[in-house]
VMD Tcl script that draws the C-alpha trace (Angstrom):
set ca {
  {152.86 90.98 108.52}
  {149.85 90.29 105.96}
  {148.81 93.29 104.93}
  {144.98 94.54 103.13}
  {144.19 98.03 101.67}
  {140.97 99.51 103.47}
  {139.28 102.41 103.59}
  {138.09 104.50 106.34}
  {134.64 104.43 107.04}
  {133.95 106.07 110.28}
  {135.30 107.14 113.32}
  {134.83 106.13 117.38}
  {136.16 107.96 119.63}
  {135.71 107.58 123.64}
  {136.28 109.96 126.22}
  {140.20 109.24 126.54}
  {142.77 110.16 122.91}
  {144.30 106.89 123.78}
  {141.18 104.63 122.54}
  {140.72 106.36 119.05}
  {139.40 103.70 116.97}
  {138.69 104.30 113.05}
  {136.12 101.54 111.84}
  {137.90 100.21 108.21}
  {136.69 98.74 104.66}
  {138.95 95.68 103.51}
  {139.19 96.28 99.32}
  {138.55 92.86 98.69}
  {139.33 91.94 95.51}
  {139.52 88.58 94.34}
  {141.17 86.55 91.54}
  {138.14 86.31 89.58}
  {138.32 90.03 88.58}
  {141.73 89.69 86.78}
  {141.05 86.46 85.15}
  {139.86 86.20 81.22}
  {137.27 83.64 81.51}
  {135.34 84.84 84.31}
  {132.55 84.97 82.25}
  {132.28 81.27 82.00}
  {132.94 80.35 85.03}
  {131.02 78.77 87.54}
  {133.42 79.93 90.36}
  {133.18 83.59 89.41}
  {129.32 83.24 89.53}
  {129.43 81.95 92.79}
  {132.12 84.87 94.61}
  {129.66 87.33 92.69}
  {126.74 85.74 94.68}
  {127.60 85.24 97.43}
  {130.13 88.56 97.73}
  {127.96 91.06 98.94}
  {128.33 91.34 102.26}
  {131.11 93.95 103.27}
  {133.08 93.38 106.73}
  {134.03 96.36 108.68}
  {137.23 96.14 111.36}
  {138.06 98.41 113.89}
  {141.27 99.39 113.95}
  {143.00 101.81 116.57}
  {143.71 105.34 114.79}
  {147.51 105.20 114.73}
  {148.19 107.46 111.72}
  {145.43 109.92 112.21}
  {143.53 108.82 109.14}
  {140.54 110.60 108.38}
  {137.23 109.42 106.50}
  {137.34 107.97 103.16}
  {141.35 107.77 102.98}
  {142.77 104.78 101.76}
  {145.11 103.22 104.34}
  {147.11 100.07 104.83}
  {146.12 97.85 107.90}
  {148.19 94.45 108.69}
  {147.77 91.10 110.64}
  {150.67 89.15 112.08}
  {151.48 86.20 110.68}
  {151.28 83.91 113.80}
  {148.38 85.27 114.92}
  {146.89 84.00 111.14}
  {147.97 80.72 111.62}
  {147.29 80.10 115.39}
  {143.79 81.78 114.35}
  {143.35 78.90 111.85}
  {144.63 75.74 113.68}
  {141.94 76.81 116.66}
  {139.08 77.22 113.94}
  {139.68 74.44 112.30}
  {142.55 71.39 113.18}
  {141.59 71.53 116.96}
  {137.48 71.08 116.17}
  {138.90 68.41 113.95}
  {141.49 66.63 115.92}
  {138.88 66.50 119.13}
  {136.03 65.13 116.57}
  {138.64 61.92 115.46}
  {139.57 61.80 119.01}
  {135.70 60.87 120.12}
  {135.23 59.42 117.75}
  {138.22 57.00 117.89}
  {137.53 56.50 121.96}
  {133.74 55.56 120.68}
  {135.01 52.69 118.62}
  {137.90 51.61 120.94}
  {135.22 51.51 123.66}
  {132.44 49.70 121.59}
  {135.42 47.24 120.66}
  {135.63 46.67 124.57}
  {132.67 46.40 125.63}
  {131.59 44.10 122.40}
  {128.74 45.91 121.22}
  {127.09 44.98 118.20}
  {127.21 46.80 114.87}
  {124.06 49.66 115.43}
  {124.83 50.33 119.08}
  {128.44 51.17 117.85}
  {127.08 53.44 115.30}
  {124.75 55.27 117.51}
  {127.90 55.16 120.02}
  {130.18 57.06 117.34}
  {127.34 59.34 116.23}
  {126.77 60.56 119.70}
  {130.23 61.62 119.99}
  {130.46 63.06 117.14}
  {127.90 65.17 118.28}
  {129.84 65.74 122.09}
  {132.64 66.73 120.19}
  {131.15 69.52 118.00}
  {129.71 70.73 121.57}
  {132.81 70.71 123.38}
  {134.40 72.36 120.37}
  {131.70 74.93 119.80}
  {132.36 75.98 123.66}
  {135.71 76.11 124.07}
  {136.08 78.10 120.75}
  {133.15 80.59 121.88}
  {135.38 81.05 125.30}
  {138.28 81.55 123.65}
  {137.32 84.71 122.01}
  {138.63 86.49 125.19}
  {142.32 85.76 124.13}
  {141.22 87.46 120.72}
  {141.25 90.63 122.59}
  {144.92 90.33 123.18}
  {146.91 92.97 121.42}
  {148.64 89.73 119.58}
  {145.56 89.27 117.24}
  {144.85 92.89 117.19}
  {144.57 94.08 113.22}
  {147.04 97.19 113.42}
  {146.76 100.43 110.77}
  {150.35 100.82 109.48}
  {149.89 103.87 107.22}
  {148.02 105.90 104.78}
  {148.24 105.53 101.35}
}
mol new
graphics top color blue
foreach p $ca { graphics top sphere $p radius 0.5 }
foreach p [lrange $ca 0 end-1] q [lrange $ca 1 end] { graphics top cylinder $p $q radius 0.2 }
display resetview
């Protein structure tokens, strides 16, 4: 389980005690804060530019936190990683696959030099399509309870 300190935020509650949601605050801290030479840096300029945006999770109100507690929420671990592969190996492995079916194809069919360029480049361009939908469907298996972020317990 990968775990991340939040804090409580706000609550959301429906009509039934079984779908008592708390909306959380990841502490996100990064290296850069611990480190000696973050003033002369280029990397810690760049997290403190582009770090301002804070992410909120909902997380199902297991331990009966309350607002502004500190509390301990936690990912599986294959949930992380299957997460990853679909976000970025299978967009990738679909892009060389086009892409390698473009060439094979222009290698066929004898095409000269620009028409197998603009062959590859187009798709290129199918893949990141078919990539973009399939991942935008497949946000309805990350409402399964696998990839659910769970609150383990106040701190």
């Amino acid at each position: 389980m990968i775990e991340q300190t939040a804090k409580v935020i706000s609550f959301e509650s429906k009509k039934n005690i079984d779908n008592y949601y708390v909306w959380v605050e990841p502490n996100n801290k990064s290296a850069c804060q611990s480190c000696s030479s973050q003033s002369t840096c280029g990397t810690s300029l760049i997290a403190k530019i582009f770090n301002h945006k804070h992410k909120k999770i909902r997380v199902k109100n297991t331990c009966s936190a309350n607002i502004g507690e500190n509390v301990v929420i936690g990912m599986n671990e294959k949930a992380m990683l299957l997460g990853s592969i679909m976000i970025y190996v299978l967009p990738l492995f679909i892009l060389i696959t086009f892409a390698g079916l473009a060439v094979f194809y222009s290698s066929l069919a004898n095409l000269d030099k620009g028409t197998e360029d603009l062959l590859t480049l187009f798709s290129i361009l199918i893949s990141f399509v078919i990539s973009y939908k399939f991942l935008s469907h497949s946000q309805k298996f990350s409402q399964l309870s696998f990839f659910n972020v769970k609150l383990i317990r106040i701190v």
